[in-house]
N, C-alpha and C positions, 0 to 999 in steps of 0.2 A: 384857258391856257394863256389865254394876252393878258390876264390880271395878271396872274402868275409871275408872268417872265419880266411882265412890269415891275413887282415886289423883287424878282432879283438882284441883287447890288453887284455891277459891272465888278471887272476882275481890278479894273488900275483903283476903285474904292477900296475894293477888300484889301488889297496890297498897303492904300493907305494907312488902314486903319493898322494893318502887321507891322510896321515902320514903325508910330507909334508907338503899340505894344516894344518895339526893341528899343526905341527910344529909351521907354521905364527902364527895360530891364538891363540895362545897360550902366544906370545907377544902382544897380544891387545886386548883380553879379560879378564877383574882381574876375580880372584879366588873369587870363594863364598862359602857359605855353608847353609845349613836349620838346624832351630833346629828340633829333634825327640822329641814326645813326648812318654810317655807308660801308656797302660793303668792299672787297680788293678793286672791284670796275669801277668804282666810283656811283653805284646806285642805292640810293635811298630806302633802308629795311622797312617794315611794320613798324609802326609807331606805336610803341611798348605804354601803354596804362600808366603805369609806373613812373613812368619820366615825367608827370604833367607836375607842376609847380605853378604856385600863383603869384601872383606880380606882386612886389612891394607896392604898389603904389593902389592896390585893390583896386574896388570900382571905379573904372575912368569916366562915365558920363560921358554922354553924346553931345556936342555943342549944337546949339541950333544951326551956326553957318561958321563957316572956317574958311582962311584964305590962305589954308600954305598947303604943303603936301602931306604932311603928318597924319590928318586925322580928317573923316570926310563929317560934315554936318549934317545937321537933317536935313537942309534945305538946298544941300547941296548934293545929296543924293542921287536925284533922277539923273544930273548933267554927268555927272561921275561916273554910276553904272551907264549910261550908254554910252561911252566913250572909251570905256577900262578895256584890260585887254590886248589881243592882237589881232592878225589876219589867222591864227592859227586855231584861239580859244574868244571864252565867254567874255565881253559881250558884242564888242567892235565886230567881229569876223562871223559870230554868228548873224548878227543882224544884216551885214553885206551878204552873207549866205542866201537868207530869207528871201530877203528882193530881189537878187538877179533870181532864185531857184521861181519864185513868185511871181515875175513877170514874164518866165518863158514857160510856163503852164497858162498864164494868163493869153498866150498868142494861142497856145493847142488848145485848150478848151473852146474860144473864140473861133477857130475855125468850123467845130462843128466835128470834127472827123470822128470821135468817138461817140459821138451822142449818132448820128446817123449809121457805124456800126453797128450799134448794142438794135437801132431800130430794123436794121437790115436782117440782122440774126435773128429776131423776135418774124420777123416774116416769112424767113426761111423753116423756120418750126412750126408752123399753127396748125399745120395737120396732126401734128404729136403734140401739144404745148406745153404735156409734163415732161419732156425733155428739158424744154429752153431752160429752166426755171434751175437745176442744179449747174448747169451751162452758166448763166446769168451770177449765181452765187458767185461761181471760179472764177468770171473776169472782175468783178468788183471784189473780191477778196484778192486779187493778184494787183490790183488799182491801192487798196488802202497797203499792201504789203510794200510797195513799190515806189508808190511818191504821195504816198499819203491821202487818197481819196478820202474827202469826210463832206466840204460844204457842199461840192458838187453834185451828192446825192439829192440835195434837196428838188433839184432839177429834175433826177431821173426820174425821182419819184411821181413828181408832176407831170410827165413826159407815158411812164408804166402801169401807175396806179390804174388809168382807166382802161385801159389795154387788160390787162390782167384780172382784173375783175369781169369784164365783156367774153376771158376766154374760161371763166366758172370757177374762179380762186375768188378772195378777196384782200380788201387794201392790206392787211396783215403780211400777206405772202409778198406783198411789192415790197413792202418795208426790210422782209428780211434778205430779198435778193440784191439789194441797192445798200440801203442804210447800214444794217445787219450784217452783210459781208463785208461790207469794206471796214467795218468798227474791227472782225473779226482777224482780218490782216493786217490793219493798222496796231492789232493787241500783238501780234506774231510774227511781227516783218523781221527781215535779217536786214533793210537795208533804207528802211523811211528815212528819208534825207530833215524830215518833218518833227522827228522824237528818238531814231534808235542812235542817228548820226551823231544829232544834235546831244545827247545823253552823255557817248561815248567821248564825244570830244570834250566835254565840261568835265567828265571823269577820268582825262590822262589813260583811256583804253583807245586799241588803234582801231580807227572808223572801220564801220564792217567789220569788223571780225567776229569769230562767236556764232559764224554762219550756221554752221551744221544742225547745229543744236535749234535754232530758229527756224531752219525751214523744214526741217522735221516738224517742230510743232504746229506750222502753219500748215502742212499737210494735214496733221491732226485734226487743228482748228477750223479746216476747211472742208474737211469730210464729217466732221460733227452735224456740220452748220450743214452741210448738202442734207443730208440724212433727214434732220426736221424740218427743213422746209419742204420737204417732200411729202413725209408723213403728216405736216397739218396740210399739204395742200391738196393729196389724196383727201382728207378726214372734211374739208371743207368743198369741195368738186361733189363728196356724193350726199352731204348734209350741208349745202349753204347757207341753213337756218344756225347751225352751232356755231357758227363764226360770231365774237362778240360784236364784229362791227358789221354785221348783215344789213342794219338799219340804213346807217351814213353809207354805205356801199352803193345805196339807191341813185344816189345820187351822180354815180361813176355810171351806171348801168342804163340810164337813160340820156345820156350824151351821145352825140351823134357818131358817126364811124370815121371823121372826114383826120383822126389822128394816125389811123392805122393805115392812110395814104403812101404812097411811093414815099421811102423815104429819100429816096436820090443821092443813094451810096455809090459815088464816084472809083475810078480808079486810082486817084488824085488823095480820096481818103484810107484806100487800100497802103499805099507806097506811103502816107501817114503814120500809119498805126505802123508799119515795117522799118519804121525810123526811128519810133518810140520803142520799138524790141531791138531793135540796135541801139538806141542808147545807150539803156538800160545795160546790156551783153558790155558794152565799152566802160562802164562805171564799174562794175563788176570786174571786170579785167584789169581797169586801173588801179582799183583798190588791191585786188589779191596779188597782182603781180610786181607791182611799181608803188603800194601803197601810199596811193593818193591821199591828199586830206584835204579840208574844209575850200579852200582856195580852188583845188581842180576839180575837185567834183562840181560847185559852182559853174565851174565854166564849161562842162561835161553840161551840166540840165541846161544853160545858156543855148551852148552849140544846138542842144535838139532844138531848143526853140528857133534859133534861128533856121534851120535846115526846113525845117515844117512852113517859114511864114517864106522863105525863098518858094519853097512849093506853092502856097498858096497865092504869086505874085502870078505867076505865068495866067494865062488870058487863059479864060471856061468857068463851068460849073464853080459854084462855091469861091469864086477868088476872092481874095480880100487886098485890098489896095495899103501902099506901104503907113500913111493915116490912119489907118481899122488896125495896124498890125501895132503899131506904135501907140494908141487909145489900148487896146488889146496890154500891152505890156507894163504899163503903167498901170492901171486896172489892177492886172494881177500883183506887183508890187502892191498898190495901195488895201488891194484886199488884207494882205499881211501886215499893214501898218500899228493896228491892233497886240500885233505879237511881238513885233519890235517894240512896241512903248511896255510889257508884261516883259520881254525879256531885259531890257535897261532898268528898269524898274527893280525888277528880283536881282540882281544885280548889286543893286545899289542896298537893297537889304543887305546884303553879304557885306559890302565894306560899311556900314551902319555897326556892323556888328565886330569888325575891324581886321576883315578879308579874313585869307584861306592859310594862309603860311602857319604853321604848326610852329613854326621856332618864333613867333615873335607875340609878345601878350597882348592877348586876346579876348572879348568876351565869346566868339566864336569857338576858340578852343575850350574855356569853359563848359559851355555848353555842348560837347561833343565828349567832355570827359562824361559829366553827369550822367548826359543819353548812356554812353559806351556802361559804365558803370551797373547800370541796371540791366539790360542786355547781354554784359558779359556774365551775368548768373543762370545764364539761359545756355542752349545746346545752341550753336552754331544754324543748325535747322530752323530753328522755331524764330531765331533771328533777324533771318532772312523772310520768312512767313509773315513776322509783324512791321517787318520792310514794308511787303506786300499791300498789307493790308491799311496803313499808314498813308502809301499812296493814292489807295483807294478812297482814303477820306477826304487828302488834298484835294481829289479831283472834284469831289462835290465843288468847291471855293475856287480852284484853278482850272477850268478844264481844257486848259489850253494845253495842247502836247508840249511846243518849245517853251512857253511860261514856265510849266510845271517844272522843264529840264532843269531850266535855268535857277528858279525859286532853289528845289527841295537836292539837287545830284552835289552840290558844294557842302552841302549838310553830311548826306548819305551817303557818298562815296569815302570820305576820310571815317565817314563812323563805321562802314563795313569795314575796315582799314582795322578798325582797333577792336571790333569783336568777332572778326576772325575770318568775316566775309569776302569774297571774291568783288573784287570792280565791278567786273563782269556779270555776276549772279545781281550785283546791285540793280547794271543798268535794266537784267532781265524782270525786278520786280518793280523798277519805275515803267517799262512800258506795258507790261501787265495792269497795275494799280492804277494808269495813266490813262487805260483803254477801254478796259471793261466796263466800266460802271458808268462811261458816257453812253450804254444803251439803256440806262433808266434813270438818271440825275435829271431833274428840270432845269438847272443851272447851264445844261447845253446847248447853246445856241441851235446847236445845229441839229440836234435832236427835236427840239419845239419845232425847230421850221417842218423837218421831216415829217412830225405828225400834224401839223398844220395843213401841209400839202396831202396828205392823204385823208386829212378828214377824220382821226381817231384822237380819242379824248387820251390824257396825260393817263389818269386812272384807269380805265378802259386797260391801255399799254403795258403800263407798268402789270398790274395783276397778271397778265400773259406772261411779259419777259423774263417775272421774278425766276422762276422754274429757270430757264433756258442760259439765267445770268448762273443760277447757283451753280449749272454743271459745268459754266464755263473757269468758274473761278475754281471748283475741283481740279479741272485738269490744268488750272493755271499752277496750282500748291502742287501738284504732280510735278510737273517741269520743274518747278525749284529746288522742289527737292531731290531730284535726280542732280541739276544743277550744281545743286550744293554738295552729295555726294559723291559727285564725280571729278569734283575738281576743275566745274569748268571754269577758263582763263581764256 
């Protein structure tokens, strides 16, 4: 698996090498444009097929560097896309998004509250421990639906794997209550601040919205996912020989007890975790009521963190001093650093290719006629379908949630726009396409570590999940296309 991930080429290489790529194509594709039309309010129709016309002046060629505002360079690209923008949209306000939402998850994880929960609940079950186990799914699938749980898991995994194997499962079953769940809500969330936000706002739909439709499915997607990890973990409790990783399990099964210790679940982490549901209930609020955007909801995940590291000041158990809480928040900003340089970056492809504006020529507009062009021979369904499925390729190369937003929704959202598709249906097949197939790509960071920490081989893995991905991508084509015939908006 470390050779492996070794041969992988980081996401800011791959991006280099696509800049490139636009660079060429940029000499041999001419510039077009669509006209806009408006209707009596003054709103901007569907961008009619029909309207695209190509620039006299054809292919403009990318300059290597430029120094006015006309036209961006190659080399002037990264500084461009991360600074393009406003507080509102891609890439400036996304990227301030990131770091304050990043550094005040960075104080809550650091204090421990949730990691000593999930250990307090696993203790309170071990006279039943096939209870814990669909219990366990629902909070890490309401963690990835929520604010994006994905690296985190790598921890728990570290933290359950041996516990759970010791209570007559194996590391398989840890992986799906941890890793597994939270991929599973992170694919279904109505409200990931992380990919469904970040999507929505790149695509001119208003943040959160489109709820219904998403937690219906994540209901769905969460009783799927309960149901099998039950059923392999009955199938593995009464033949622990049929588990592929019986072998490497050995190695969980002869460690000592000394993890399944008091975990010294406080009241302090209790009134934690009731801060994080009240957050959460306030973001919710904000948005549907007062339709919040990128800016307050920022300062909604800010506030909790702040409210959590105020708790953890006062003097006892688990305190962390105002130094730990400030390392802590920087931390979690700098963890996101990664996604801020993939989100300026993708960014900066876009104006490489001479931004998003339909009225003005373009090699982007081009390129959006052609795609639309071939697509528009298709049913409106099957459109959206290879939406789908297109994202799912991205993700091999991109598997970063915001990256991907950022990259492929400037593309995808004006192209649903001209072959007939819903914003909304878009952003549904970006975080579909975005999500699922991080539970078997190598190219996941964070799926290597997870099997890393539990001890199972990439091959091993994959051969189990193929099955478990196919049925999720079934009822992922289900939802869109309900989606799509229902006119969701």
């Amino acid at each position: 698996m470390t050779k492996q991930a070794r041969k992988t080429p980081d996401t800011l290489i791959i991006l280099f090498w696509v800049a490139l790529s636009l660079v060429a194509l940029s000499f041999l594709v001419p510039a077009g444009s669509f006209v806009v039309e408006f209707d009596s309010d003054g709103r901007a129709l569907p961008v009619e097929l029909s309207s695209f016309s190509v620039a006299a002046e054809g292919a403009p060629g990318t300059p290597l560097f430029k120094a006015d505002q006309e036209r961006v360079g190659f080399l002037n690209a990264p500084f461009e896309g991360l600074v393009s923008g406003s507080r509102h949209s891609a890439a400036i306000g996304i990227i301030g998004f990131l770091l304050v939402v990043g550094g005040a998850f960075g104080i809550i994880m650091q204090t421990g509250c949730i990691d000593r929960g999930v250990r307090a609940l696993i203790q309170r079950t071990e006279k039943d421990p096939i209870v814990v186990l669909p219990l366990l799914f629902f909070l890490f699938s309401l963690g990835g639906a929520i604010f994006g749980m994905s690296e985190e898991t790598i921890a728990f995994v570290l933290l359950l794997a041996p516990i759970i194997v010791r209570l007559g499962y194996d590391a398989i079953t840890a992986v799906l209550v941890t890793f597994v769940a939270s991929r599973v809500g992170f694919a279904a969330s109505w409200m990931n601040p992380f990919n469904v936000a970040i999507a929505q706002g790149i695509a001119d739909v208003p943040i959160l919205s489109g709820a219904p439709l998403r937690i219906v499915m994540w209901i769905v997607f969460t009783l799927v996912g309960m149901a099998i990890t039950l059923w392999w973990a009955r199938r593995v409790h009464a033949r622990p020989e049929l588990s592929p990783c019986y072998g490497t399990d050995q190695f969980f099964r002869q460690r000592d007890t000394e993890e399944t210790a008091d975990s010294g679940f406080t009241s302090r982490d209790a009134l934690a975790l009731l801060i994080i549901a009240a957050g959460v209930g306030w973001v919710i609020w904000g948005v549907v009521v007062h339709q919040y955007f990128i800016p307050e909801i920022a300062t909604q995940f800010f506030t909790m963190g702040l409210l959590i590291g105020l708790l953890y000041l006062l003097p006892g158990r688990h305190r962390m001093d105002a130094n730990q809480q400030a390392r802590a928040f920087r931390d979690g900003a700098a963890g996101l650093i990664p996604a801020v340089l993939v989100v300026g970056m993708a960014k900066g492809l876009v104006l490489l290719l001479g931004g998003t504006d339909p009225t003005q020529p373009s090699v982007m507009n081009s390129v959006l006629y052609f795609l639309a062009s071939g697509l528009g021979q298709v049913p409106e369904l099957v459109s959206a379908w290879l939406m789908f499925f297109v994202q799912s390729l991205i993700n091999f190369l991109v598997p970063s949630g915001s990256g991907q937003a950022a990259l492929t929704m400037p593309l995808m959202a004006p192209l649903g726009d001209l072959v007939g598709v819903q914003r909304q249906v878009t952003v549904l097949c970006f975080q579909l396409g975005d999500s699922l197939t991080n539970l078997i790509i190598p190219t996941s960071a964070t799926l290597m570590g997870v099997l890393g920490a539990a001890r199972i081989d990439w091959a091993v893995w994959a051969r189990w999940v193929l099955p478990f991905l196919g049925l999720y991508v079934l009822l992922a084509m289900i939802f869109i296309g309900f989606a799509v015939l229902s006119g969701y908006s």
